[in-house]
Structure formats: structure tokens, C-alpha cells
C-alpha positions in Angstrom: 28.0 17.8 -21.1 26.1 15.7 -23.6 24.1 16.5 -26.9 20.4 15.6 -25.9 20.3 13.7 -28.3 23.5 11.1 -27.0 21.6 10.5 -24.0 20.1 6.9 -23.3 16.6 8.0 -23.0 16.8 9.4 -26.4 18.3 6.8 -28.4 15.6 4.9 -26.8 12.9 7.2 -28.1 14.3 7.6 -31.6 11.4 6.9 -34.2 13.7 4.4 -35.9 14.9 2.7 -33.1 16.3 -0.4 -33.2 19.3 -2.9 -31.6 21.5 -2.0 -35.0 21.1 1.3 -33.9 24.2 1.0 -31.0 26.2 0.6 -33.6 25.6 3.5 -36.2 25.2 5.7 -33.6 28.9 4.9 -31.8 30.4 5.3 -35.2 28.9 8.4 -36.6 28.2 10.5 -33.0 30.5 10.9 -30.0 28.2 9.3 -27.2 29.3 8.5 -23.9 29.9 4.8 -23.9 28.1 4.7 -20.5 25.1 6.1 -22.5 25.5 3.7 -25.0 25.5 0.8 -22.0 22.2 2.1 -20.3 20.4 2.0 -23.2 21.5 -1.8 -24.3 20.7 -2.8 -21.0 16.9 -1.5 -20.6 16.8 -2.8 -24.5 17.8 -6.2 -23.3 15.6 -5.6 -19.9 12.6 -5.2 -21.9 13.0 -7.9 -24.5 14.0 -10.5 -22.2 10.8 -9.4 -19.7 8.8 -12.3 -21.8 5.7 -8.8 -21.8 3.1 -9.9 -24.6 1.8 -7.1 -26.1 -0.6 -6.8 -29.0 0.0 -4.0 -31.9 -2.1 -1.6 -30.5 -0.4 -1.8 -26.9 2.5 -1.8 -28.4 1.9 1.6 -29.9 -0.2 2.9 -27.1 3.2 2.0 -24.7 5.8 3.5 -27.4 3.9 7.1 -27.4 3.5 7.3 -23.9 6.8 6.4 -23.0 7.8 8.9 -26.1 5.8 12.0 -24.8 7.4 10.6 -20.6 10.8 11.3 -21.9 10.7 14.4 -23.8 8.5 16.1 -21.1 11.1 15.5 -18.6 13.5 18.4 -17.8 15.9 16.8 -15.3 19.3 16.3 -16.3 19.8 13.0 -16.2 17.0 10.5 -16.3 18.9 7.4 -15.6 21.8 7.1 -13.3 22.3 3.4 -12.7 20.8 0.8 -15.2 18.5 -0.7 -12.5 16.4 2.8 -11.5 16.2 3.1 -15.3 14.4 -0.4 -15.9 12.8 -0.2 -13.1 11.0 3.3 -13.9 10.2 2.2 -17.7 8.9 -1.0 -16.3 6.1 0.5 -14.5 5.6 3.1 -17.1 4.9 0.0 -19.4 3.0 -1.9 -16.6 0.9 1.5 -16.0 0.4 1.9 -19.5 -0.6 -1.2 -20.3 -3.1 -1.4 -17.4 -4.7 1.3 -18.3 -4.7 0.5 -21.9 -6.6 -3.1 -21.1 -9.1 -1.5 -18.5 -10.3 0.9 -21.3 -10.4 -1.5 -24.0 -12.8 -4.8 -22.3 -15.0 -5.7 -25.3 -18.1 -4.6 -26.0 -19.9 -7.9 -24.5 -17.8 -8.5 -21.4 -18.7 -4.8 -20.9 -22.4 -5.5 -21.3 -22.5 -8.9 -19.4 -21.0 -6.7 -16.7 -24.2 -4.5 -16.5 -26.3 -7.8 -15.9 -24.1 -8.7 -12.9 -27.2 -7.5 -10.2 -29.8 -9.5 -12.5 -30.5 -12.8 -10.6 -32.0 -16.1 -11.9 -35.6 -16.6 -10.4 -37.5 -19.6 -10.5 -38.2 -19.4 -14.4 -35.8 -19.3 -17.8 -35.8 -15.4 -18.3 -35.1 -14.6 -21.9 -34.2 -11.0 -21.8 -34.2 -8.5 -25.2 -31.9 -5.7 -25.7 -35.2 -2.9 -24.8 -35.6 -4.6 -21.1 -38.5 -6.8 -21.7 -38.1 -10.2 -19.8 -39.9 -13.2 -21.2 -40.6 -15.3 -18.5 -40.3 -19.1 -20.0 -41.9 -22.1 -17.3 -41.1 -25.5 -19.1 -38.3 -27.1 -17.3 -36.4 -28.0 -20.7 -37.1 -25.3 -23.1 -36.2 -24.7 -26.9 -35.2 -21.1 -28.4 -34.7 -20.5 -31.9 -33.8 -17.6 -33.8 -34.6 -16.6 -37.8 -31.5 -15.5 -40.0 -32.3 -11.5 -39.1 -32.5 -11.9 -35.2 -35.6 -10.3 -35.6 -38.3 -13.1 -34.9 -37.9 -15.5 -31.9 -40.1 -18.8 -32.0 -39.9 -20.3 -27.6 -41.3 -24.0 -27.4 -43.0 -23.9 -31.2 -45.9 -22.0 -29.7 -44.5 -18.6 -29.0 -43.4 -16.1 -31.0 -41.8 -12.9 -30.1 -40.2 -10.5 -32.5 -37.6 -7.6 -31.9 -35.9 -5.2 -33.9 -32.2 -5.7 -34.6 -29.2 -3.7 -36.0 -26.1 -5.5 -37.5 -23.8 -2.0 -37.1 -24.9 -1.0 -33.4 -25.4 -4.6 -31.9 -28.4 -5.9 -30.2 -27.6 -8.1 -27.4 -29.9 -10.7 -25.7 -29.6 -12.8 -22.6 -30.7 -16.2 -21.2 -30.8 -16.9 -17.9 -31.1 -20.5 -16.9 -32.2 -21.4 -12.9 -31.1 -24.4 -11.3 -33.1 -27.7 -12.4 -33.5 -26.2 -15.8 -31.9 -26.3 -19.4 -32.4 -24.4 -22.6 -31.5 -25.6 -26.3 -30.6 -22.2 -28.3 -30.4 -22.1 -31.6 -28.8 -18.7 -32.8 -29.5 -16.8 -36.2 -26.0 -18.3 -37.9 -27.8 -21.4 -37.2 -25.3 -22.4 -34.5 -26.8 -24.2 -31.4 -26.1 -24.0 -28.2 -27.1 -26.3 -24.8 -27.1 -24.2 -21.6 -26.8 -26.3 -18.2 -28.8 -25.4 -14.6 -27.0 -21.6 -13.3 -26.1 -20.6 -16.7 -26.2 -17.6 -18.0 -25.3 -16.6 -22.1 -25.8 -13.1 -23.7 -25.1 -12.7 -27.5 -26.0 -11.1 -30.4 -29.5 -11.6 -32.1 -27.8 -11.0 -35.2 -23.9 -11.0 -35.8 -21.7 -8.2 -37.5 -20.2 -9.0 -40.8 -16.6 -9.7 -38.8 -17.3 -11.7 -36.0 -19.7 -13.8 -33.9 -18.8 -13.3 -29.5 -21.0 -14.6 -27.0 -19.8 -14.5 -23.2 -21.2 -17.5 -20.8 -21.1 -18.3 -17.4 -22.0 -21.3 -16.4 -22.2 -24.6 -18.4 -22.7 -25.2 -22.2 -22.3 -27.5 -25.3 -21.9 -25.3 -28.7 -22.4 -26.9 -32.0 -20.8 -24.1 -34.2 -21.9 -23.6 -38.0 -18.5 -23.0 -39.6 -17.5 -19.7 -41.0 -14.1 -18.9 -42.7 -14.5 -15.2 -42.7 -16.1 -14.3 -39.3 -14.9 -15.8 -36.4 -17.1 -17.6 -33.8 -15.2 -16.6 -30.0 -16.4 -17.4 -26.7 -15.8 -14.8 -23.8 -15.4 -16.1 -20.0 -14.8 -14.6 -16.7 -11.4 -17.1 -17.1 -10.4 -17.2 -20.6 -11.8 -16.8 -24.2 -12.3 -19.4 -26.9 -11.9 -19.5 -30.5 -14.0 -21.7 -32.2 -12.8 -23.5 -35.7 -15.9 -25.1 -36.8 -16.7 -27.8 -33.8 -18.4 -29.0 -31.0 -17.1 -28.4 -27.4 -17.9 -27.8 -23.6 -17.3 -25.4 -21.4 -18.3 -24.9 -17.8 -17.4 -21.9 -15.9 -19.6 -22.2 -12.4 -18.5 -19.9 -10.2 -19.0 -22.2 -6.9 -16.3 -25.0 -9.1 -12.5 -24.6 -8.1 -11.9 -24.6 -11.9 -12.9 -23.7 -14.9 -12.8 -26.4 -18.1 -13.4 -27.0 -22.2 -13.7 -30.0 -23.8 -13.4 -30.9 -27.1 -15.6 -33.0 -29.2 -15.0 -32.3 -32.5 -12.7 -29.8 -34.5 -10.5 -27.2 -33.0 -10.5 -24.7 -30.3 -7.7 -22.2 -29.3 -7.8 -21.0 -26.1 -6.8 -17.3 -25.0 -6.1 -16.3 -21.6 -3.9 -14.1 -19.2 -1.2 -16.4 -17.3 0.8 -16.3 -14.0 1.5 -12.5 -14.3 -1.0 -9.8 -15.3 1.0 -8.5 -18.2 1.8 -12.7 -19.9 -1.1 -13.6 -22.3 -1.3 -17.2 -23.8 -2.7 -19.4 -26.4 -3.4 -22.7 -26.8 -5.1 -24.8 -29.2 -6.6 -28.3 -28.0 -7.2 -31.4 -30.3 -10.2 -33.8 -29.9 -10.5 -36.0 -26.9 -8.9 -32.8 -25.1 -10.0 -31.2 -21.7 -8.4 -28.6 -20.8 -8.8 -27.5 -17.0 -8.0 -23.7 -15.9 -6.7 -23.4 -12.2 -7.9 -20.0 -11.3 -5.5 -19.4 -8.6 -2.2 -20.0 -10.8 -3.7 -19.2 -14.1 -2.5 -22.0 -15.6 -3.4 -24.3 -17.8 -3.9 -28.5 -17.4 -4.6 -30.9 -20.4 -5.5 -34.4 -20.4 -7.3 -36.9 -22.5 -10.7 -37.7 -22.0 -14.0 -39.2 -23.7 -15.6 -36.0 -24.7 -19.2 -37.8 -24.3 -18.7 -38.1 -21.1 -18.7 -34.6 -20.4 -21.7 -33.8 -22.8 -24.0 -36.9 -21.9 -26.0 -34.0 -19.5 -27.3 -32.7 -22.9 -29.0 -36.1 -23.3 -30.4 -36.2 -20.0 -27.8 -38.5 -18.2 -24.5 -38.2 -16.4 -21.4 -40.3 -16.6 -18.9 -40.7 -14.1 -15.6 -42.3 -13.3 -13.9 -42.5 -10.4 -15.9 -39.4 -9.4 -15.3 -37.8 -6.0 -18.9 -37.3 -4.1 -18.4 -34.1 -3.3 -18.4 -32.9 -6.9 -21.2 -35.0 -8.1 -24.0 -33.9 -5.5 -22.4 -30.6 -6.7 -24.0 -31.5 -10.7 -27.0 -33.1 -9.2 -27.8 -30.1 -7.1 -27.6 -27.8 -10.0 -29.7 -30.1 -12.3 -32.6 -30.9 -10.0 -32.2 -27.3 -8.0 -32.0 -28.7 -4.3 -28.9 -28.3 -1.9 -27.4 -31.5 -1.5 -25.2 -31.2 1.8 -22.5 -33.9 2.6 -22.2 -33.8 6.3 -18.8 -35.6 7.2 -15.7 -34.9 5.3 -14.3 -38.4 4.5 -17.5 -39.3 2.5 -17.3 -36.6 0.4 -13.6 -37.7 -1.2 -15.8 -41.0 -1.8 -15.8 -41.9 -5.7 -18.6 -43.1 -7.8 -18.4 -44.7 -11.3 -21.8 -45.5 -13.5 -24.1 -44.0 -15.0 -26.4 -41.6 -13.7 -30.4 -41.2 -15.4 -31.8 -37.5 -15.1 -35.1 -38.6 -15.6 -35.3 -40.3 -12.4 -36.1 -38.5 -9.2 -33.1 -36.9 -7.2 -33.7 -39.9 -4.4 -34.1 -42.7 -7.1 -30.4 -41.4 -8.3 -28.6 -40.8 -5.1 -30.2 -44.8 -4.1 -28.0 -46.2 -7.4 -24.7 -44.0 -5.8 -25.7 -45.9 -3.1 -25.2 -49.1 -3.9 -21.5 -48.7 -4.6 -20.7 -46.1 -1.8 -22.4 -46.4 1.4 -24.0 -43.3 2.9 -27.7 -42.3 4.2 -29.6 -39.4 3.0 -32.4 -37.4 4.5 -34.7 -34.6 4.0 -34.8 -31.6 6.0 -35.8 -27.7 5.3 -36.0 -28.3 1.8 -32.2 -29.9 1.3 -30.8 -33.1 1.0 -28.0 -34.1 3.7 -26.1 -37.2 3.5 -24.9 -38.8 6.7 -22.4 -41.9 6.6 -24.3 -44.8 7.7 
């Protein structure tokens, strides 16, 4: 019979364990070489799995795989090397699961309490006791002083709230269709937030770290900070801010998600093809980076970063844009459906620019002159008909 302590499972759960281990043990204790061989294969198994896991998971995993093994009373635990890793693989897998599900951040948690609150036909800014300030101006400017505490809306109203650096205080805008808001936070940072967005954030940050989560579109201009970090939660994937200017849109009716970089640098974090891989990237200036939410996976390419924040200005530029995508934008900004009734016109590019101070018929008249199509007006949308 062997010691218990020559089996696999418990050179694997030795405190000090480690690859050099093999060898001090096969010199010093009389192991069962086919001991020795289960337990270099799961070691290899798990280090060759490419699993990412932070410190904390890491501990979490070791202890629980720890308190598995000793609480097991059967004889032998691992018979053939491929039951073994498959049972500590879904241990870890279980583990880690469980580990992430309790551990969401404290904003994602909270921005997933606002899920049932709906945009309405005004900007709703919303304070962490529940009462809604309802703001009508279709362009509208927020600004907050250095404490959180005291709220100026349009230069003409003022609203004040109490705030708490140690417990958090989180606020939310909500920005309808055919409106935009210019934020300006109490770091001093500013942020532009596109039709269908939504941000919540602090009124005042902690003494660590600045996180905001959006949905939706938005251009931050980020005061720079060495010691607290400025991070941007998504439904798709978190940003890290340097110091810089970017874009992000994260709609949920767009097939992908995207940041651009203006100025600065950016690293993005996000989970990849499997559920346990976890990524980082950072992106240089003149870089959009494009998420595909069905592989999880990352494109970059090089771009003209104005481009992508000329709505902030009050215009759109295109190039070689598909129809179908730019109605898409124009719906959101002027809040009416635009509905593209035959399929061929709607892979039909446009390239110009587009004024947002003109009416949605003087702008779809200039697509027009390029790309041939007819629009009309009927239960309150826009359909266009090829002509």
C-alpha cells in the first residue's frame, strides 16, 4: 500500500509545491513511480491549459482544491491520468465560476439594479436617494464641483446631494434618443454621451480609483492621474484610461462593440474565446479597436479618430459607409425609426459629410444625391423604398 502522503493527489496539495518537487521527493521517499507520473501529468495539464487567473483566484482555486482532496476518503483518487485532469479541471472551472460570479464590482453590480429603468422622452439625471431630475433641453450640460456635492444643469439649475468618499455615491444619466449631454465629473474629467446612452459613476471618487460603466456611446476627455486609475466598465469589456481622449460605443441593437483612440493610451480588458481566457490589450492613437461579441475577439485597424468623434460637434463623417448602419446613427440622433425596406439598398455606401443641425429629411436628401433611394413618412417612421 502507499504512505498518504506518496499519493499524486497529495504531492499536488503540498504547501510548497512545486515542479522541482518530482525530484526531491523520488530521491528522499519511496513513491510509486506511477504516482510520480499522475502527478507530472495533471501539473503539465494545468499549466499548458493557457487558464488566466488573477492572485486571488489563484488562492481561492488552491484551497478549494486543497480542502477536495483531503476530504476525500476513497482509496485512490486518480486511476488513469485523464479522469484525474478531467475531475481537477472542473473543480478549477467550478471554482473559478463561482469565484467571478461573487466578485462583479461594485458598479457593474449597481448598473445591474437600473436594468428595468427605461429612458423616457427627457435626459433623467438620477441621485443615489432615488430622486430623478427630469432635464428637457435637447443638448444639455452637467457639471459637478470637486466634492460631488453640488450639481450646476444648463447654468441655471442647481441641485445639491450629499456624498461619501468611503461608502460610494453613485449617480446615473440617462440619455433618450435625439438627445446628448456634456458631463463634466468632480476630477474635472468630461464626458460626451450620445442618443440611448446610459453612464452611472461616482459623484465623488475614492482615493484609489475612478470606474464608471456606460452603455451606449461616449467621448471621455480624462484629467490624468498617476495614482488613481480612471477604468471604464462595459457589458463587453473594460477600459483603462492613461490620461487621453477616446470613444467607445457599446449599443446594444450594433453587431459590435468599439473604442477609438484619439489621444494617449488605453488598455483594453476583456474575457476571450473561452470563459476562463482573460486578455489585455493596449491600443495606440489612430486605433479602433472593434469587439465581435459572438467570438470574443478582438479586431484593430487604423482609422482617423475625428471621424468617429465629429457627432460631438454636431456632424457625422462617413466613408464608404453601408446604409444600413448610417440610418442606424441617424435614427438614434434625431429619435425616429428609419426603416430600409429592400435588402440590396441597405449594403449601399455613402461617403460625405453629414450636418446634425439640419432636419432628418434635409440630411437623408444629401445621401440622396449619391445613392438613389425614396423616402416616405408614415406612422411616425421613415421608410426608404428604392426608387
Amino acid at each position: 500500500m502507499h504512505n498518504k502522503k506518496n499519493r499524486a493527489e497529495e504531492i499536488l496539495a503540498e504547501e510548497n509545491f512545486s515542479e522541482e518537487l518530482f525530484l526531491t521527493k523520488a530521491k528522499e521517499e519511496p513513491i510509486d513511480a506511477n504516482e510520480i507520473r499522475i502527478a507530472q501529468n495533471i501539473y503539465s495539464f494545468l499549466r499548458s491549459s493557457g487558464i488566466y487567473l488573477s492572485t486571488s483566484e489563484k488562492e481561492h482555486t488552491k484551497n478549494q482544491i486543497r480542502f477536495t482532496i483531503r476530504k476525500l476518503s476513497i482509496k485512490r483518487l486518480m486511476i488513469r491520468v485523464s479522469i484525474a485532469a478531467s475531475i481537477l479541471f472542473a473543480l478549477i472551472f467550478t471554482s473559478v465560476s463561482y469565484f467571478r460570479v461573487n466578485s462583479v464590482n461594485e458598479i457593474t453590480k449597481y448598473a445591474q439594479t437600473l436594468d428595468h429603468v427605461q429612458a423616457g422622452n427627457n435626459t433623467q439625471l438620477i441621485l443615489q436617494n432615488g430622486q430623478v431630475v427630469q432635464i428637457e433641453k435637447k443638448q444639455s450640460q452637467i457639471k459637478y464641483d470637486a466634492k460631488g456635492e453640488n450639481i450646476v444643469i444648463d447654468s441655471e439649475h442647481k441641485v445639491a446631494q450629499k456624498s461619501n468618499e468611503t461608502k460610494g455615491v453613485f449617480n446615473t444619466v440617462i440619455v433618450p434618443y435625439g438627445k446628448r449631454v456634456q458631463l463634466t465629473l468632480s476630477d474635472g474629467t468630461k464626458v460626451w454621451l450620445n442618443s440611448g446612452s446610459k453612464l452611472i459613476y461616482p459623484a465623488v471618487f475614492s482615493e484609489t480609483k475612478r470606474e464608471l460603466y456606460i452603455e451606449g456611446e461616449a467621448i471621455f476627455d480624462v484629467v490624468h492621474m498617476d495614482k488613481k486609475a480612471f477604468i471604464v466598465r462595459t457589458k463587453d469589456f473594460d477600459i483603462q484610461d492613461l490620461g487621453t481622449i477616446f470613444n467607445v460605443s457599446v449599443y446594444d441593437d450594433d453587431k459590435y462593440s468599439s473604442a477609438i483612440l484619439d489621444q494617449g493610451r488605453i488598455e483594453l480588458d476583456y474575457h476571450g474565446t473561452s470563459f476562463l481566457s482573460h486578455e489585455k490589450m493596449e491600443i495606440i492613437p489612430g486605433t479602433m479597436a472593434v469587439y465581435d461579441r459572438n467570438h470574443k475577439t478582438f479586431d484593430q485597424k487604423h482609422v482617423n479618430p475625428k471621424k468617429y468623434l465629429s457627432w460631438r460637434e454636431g456632424y457625422l463623417i462617413f466613408n464608404s459607409e453601408k446604409l444600413e448602419n448610417i440610418l442606424r446613427k441617424l435614427g438614434r440622433y434625431y429619435n425616429i425609426e428609419m426603416a430600409i425596406t429592400d435588402d440590396h439598398l441597405k449594403a449601399e455606401t455613402f461617403s460625405g459629410l453629414l450636418d446634425l443641425k439640419n432636419s432628418p429629411e434635409e440630411v437623408l436628401a444629401i445621401i440622396n444625391e449619391t445613392t438613389s433611394f425614396s423616402f416616405t413618412h408614415s406612422s411616425g417612421k421613415i421608410f426608404i423604398n428604392p426608387k
